[in-house]
N, C-alpha and C positions, 0 to 999 in steps of 0.2 A: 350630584343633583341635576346638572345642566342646566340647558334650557327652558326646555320646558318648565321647571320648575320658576325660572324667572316671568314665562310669559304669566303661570299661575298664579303667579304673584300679582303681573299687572292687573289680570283682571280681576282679581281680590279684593286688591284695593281700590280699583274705579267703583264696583259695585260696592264695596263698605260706604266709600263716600256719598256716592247716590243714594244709598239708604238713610244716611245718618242725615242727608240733606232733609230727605221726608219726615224723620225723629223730630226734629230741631222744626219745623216747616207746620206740621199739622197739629199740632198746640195751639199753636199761633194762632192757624184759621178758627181753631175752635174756640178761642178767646174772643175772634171777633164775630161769630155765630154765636155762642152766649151771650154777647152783650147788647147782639140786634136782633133777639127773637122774636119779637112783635114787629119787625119789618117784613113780610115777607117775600118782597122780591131779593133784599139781600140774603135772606137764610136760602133760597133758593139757587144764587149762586155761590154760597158757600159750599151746601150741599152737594153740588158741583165737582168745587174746586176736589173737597175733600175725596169725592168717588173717583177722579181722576187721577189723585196726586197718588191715590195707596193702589189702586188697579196698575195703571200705567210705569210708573218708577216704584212705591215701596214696595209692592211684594214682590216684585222680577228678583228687584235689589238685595233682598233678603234671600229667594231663594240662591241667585248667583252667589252670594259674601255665602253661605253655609254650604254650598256644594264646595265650591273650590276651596273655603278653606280645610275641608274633610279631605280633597284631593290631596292640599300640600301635607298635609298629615301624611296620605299614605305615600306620594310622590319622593317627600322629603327621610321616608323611613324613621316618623316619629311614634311608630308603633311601639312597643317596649316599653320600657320604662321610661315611661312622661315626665318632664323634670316640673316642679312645683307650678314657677312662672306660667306654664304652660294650660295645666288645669284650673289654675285662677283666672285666666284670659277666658276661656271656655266658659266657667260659671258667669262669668260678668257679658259675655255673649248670649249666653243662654236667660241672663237678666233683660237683654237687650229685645231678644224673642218676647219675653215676658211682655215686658214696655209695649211693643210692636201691636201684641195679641189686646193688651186695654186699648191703645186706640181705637182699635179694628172697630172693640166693641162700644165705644164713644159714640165712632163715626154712623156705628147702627140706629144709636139711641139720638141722634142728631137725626137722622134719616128718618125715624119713626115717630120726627116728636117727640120723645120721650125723655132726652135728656134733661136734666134736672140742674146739672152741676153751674159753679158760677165763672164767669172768667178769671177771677182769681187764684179757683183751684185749678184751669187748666197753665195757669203764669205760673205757679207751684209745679205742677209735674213737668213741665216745659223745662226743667232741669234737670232732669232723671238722665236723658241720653249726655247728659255733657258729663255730670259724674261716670257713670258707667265708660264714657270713650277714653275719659283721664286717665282713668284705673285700667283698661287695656292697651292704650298707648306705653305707660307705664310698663305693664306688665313685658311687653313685646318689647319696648325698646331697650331699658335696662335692665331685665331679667332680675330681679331684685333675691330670687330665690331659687 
């Protein structure tokens, strides 16, 4: 595998991290833009924060963690037969995408007035990225199957 396959590695994993930062991160702000929508110089800098946070680090973040990890797939010659661990990492990735894509569309409905939702349910899905990374840490690091 070499090198290269370790420097693909490093940047995998910086860009997972800085993604997951934004997962765990933009909940949060929208919890506190739900619960101050009749303020509106603060919804205005949340709306802000939120256009910044997913422009500038989540989606770079997202694109690097999925190109390179498609790399070390092909880098690593995990083409062939997939072992189990492998495709369950994938699916709970591709959950992650999911995750990612309702933000997007939160952050829209925050932006156009229009969202609805309470801080409560964004403190509720504000645990989705922590399940999801458990169960890929998991998957990666003990191979379970």
């Amino acid at each position: 595998m070499g090198e290269t396959y370790l420097w693909l590695k490093v940047v995998h994993i910086l860009a997972v991290i800085s993604w997951m930062a934004g997962l765990f991160y933009l909940p949060r702000l929208f919890v506190y833009h739900a619960e101050n929508i009749s303020k509106k110089e603060l919804v205005t800098v949340f709306a802000v924060m939120e256009r910044r946070l997913l422009k500038a680090i989540m989606r770079p973040a997202a694109l690097v963690s999925v190109i390179t990890g498609l790399w070390l797939l092909w880098v690593g010659s995990w083409f062939g037969p997939v072992p189990v661990w492998l495709w369950l990492k994938m699916v709970l990735v591709l959950g992650m995408l999911v995750f990612h894509g309702v933000l997007e569309a939160h952050a829209g409905r925050f932006r156009d007035s229009r969202e609805d939702r309470s801080g409560r349910y964004f403190r509720v899905i504000n645990e989705v990225p922590t399940v999801l990374l458990i169960g890929i840490v998991i998957f990666v690091v003990v191979k379970p199957f």
